[in-house]
N, C-alpha and C positions, 0 to 999 in steps of 0.2 A: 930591167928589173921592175919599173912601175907597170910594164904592161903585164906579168908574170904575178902579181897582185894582185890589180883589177880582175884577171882571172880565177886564180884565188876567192876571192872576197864570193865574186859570181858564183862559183861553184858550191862558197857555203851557202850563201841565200834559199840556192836552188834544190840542196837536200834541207835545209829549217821547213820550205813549202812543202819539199815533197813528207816530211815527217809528220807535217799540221795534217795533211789531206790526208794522211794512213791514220792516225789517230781519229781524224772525223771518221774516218769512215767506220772505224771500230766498236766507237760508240754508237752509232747510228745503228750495228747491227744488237749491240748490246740491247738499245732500248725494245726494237721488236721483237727481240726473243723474250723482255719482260712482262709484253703484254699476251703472253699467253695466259691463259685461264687458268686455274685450276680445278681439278673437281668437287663439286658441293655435294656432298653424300645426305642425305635424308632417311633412309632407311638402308639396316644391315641382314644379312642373313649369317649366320654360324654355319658354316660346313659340317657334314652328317657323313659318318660314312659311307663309302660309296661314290661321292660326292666328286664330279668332273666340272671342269668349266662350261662344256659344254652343258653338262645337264643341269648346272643353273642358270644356263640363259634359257634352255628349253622351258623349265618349271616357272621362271619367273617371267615368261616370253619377251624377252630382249634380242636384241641385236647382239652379235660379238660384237661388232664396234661400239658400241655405246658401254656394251660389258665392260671391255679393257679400258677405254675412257676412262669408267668411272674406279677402276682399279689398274692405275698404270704402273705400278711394280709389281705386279703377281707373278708369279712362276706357276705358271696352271701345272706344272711338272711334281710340282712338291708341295699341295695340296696337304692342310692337318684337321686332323676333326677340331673343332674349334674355332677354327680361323674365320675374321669378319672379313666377308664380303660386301662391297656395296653392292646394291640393286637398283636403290631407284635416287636420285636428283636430278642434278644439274653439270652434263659435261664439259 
């Protein structure tokens, strides 16, 4: 019985460690997902019709990547006159 115990006792120890290691580890990814950036917008553009994503990076000569960067929820699909665009900061 006291060896069926000691076994016992071992086996909780060994999931409390294995529970602490999952939790560091979860935080640990927590934190480098926080230091991602956000983007710094500095100036806008209002969509005109007509108006594509590509043909506001052609007009404003941008990269697509730095485009969507600096506008990461756009739906280039559903585009409205009106709508602010960043153009130029920091992504």
């Amino acid at each position: 019985m006291a060896k069926s115990n000691k076994i016992s006792v071992l086996t909780i120890l060994v999931l409390i460690v294995a529970v602490m290691v999952l939790v560091s580890m979860a935080e640990g990814r927590r934190l480098v997902i926080s230091r991602k950036s956000t983007p710094s917008c500095v100036k806008v553009y209002g969509v005109e019709s007509g108006d594509t994503c590509f043909s506001v990076t052609q007009t404003f000569n941008m990269t697509a990547t730095f485009f969507y960067a600096m506008n990461p929820n756009l739906n280039c699909d559903s585009l409205f006159v009106g709508q602010w665009l960043c153009i130029a900061g920091s992504a």
